[in-house]
C-alpha positions as CSV (number, residue, x, y, z in Angstrom):
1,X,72.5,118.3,131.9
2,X,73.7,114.5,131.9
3,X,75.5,115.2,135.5
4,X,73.1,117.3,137.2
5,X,72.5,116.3,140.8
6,X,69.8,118.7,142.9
7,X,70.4,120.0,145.9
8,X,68.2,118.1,148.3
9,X,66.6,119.5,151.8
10,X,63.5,118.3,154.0
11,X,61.0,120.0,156.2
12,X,58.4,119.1,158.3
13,X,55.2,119.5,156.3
14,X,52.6,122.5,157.0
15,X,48.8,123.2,155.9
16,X,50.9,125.4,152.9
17,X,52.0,122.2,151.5
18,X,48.2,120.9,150.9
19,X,47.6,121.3,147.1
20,X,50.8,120.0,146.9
21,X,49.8,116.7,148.6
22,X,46.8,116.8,147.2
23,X,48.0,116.5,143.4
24,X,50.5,114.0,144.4
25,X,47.7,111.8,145.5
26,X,46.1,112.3,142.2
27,X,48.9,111.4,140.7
28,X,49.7,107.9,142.7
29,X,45.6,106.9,142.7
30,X,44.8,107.9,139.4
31,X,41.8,110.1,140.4
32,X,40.4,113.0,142.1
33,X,39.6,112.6,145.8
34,X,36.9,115.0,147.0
35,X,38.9,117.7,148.3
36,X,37.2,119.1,151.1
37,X,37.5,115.7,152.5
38,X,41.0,115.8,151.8
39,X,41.6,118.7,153.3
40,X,39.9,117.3,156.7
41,X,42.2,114.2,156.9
42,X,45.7,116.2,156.0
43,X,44.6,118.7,158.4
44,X,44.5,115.9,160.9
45,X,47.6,114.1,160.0
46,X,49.9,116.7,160.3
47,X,48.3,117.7,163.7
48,X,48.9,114.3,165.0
49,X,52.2,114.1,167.0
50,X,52.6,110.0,166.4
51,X,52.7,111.4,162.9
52,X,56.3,112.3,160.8
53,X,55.4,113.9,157.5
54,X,58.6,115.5,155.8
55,X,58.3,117.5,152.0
56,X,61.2,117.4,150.0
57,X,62.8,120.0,147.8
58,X,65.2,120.4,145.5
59,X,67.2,123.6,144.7
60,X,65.5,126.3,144.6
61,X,62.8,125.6,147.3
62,X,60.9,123.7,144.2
63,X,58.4,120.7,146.0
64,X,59.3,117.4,144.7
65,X,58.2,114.8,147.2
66,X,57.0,113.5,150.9
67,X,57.1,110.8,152.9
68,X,54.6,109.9,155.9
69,X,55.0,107.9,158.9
70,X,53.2,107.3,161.7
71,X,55.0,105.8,165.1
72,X,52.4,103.5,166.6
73,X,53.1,99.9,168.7
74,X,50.3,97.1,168.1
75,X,49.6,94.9,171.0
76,X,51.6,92.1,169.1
77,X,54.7,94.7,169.0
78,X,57.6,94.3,171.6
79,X,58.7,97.8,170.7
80,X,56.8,101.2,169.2
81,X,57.8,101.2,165.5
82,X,57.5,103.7,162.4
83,X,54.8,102.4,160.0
84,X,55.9,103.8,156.5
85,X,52.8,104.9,154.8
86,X,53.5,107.0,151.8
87,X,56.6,107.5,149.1
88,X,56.1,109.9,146.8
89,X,58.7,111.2,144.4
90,X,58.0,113.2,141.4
91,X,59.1,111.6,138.1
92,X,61.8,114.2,137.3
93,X,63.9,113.3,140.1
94,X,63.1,109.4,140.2
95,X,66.4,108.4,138.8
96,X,67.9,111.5,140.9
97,X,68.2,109.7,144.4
98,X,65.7,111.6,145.7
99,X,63.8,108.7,147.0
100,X,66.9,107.6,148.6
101,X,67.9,111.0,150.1
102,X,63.7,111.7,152.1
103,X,64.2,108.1,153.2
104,X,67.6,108.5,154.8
105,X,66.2,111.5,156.2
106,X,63.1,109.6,157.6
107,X,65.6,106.8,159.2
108,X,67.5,109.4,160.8
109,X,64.4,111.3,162.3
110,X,62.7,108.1,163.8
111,X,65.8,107.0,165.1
112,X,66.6,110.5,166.7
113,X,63.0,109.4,168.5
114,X,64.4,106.1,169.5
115,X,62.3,104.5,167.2
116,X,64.8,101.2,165.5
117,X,62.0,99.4,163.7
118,X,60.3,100.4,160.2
119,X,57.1,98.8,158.6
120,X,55.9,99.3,155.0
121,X,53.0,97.6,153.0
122,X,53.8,97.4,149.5
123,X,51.5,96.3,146.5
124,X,52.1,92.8,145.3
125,X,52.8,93.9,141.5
126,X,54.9,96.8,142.3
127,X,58.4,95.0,142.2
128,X,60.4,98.2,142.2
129,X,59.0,99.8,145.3
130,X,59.7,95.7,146.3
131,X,63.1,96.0,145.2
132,X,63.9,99.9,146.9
133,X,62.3,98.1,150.2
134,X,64.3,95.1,150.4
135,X,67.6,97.4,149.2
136,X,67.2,98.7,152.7
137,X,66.6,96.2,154.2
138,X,63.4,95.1,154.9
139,X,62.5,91.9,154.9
140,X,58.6,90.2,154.6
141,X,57.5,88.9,157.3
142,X,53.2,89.1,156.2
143,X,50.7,89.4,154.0
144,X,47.9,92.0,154.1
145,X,44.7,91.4,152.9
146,X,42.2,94.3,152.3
147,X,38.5,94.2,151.4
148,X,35.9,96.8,150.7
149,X,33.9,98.8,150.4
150,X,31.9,97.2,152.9
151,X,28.0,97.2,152.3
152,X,25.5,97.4,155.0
């Protein structure tokens, strides 16, 4: 099987594609969000229109990955942009080009929407989502800082 290459296709995500979310978020975190809770906040992402949540499958319908966005424009923005908020690819086809074929797919939807600017956050000590970023691209121009859990 040295020259297999899938046969890649996206869809917009449903409430079918939950569990399948769900244990990909296991995955990334390390740990078991409560899953009623989970259940609450997909429910509401994928009803929100500012939101572009694509699966992606490989062959035979088989779930392999997603990508979220959400279009939103910050008072400090001249234009709306497409804030890039998660990349998952399962391990199988990480060497595949499936990461590269869901985000071609998200580039093309957001600029069928006339949306021309992307934003991603990306962990400090995770060079290679560092290095597929700036493959494509992007460029930094800030740091985020992040504190919590807040006590009262």
């Amino acid at each position: 099987m040295p020259n297999y290459q899938p046969i890649y296709t996206t869809r917009v995500a449903t409430l079918k594609d939950l569990m399948f979310f769900y244990e990909a978020v296991c995955v990334i975190t390390d740990s078991k969000p409560d899953i009623l809770e989970f259940n609450k906040q997909y429910k509401l992402k994928i009803k929100n229109k500012a939101n572009i949540i694509l699966v992606l499958e490989a062959d035979k319908k088989v779930l392999i990955g997603f990508i979220v966005a959400e279009i939103r424009q910050n008072l400090s923005d001249a234009v709306p942009c497409a804030e890039l908020q998660e990349l998952y690819v399962s391990n199988k086809y990480r060497k595949l080009n499936a990461a590269d074929f869901i985000y071609n797919e998200l580039e093309k939807k957001v600029a069928k929407e006339k949306i021309f600017q992307l934003k991603v956050n990306c962990n400090l000590n995770s060079t290679l989502n560092q290095h597929f970023y700036v493959k494509r691209g992007f460029k930094i121009f800030k740091k985020q800082y992040k504190k919590g859990p807040i006590k009262l």
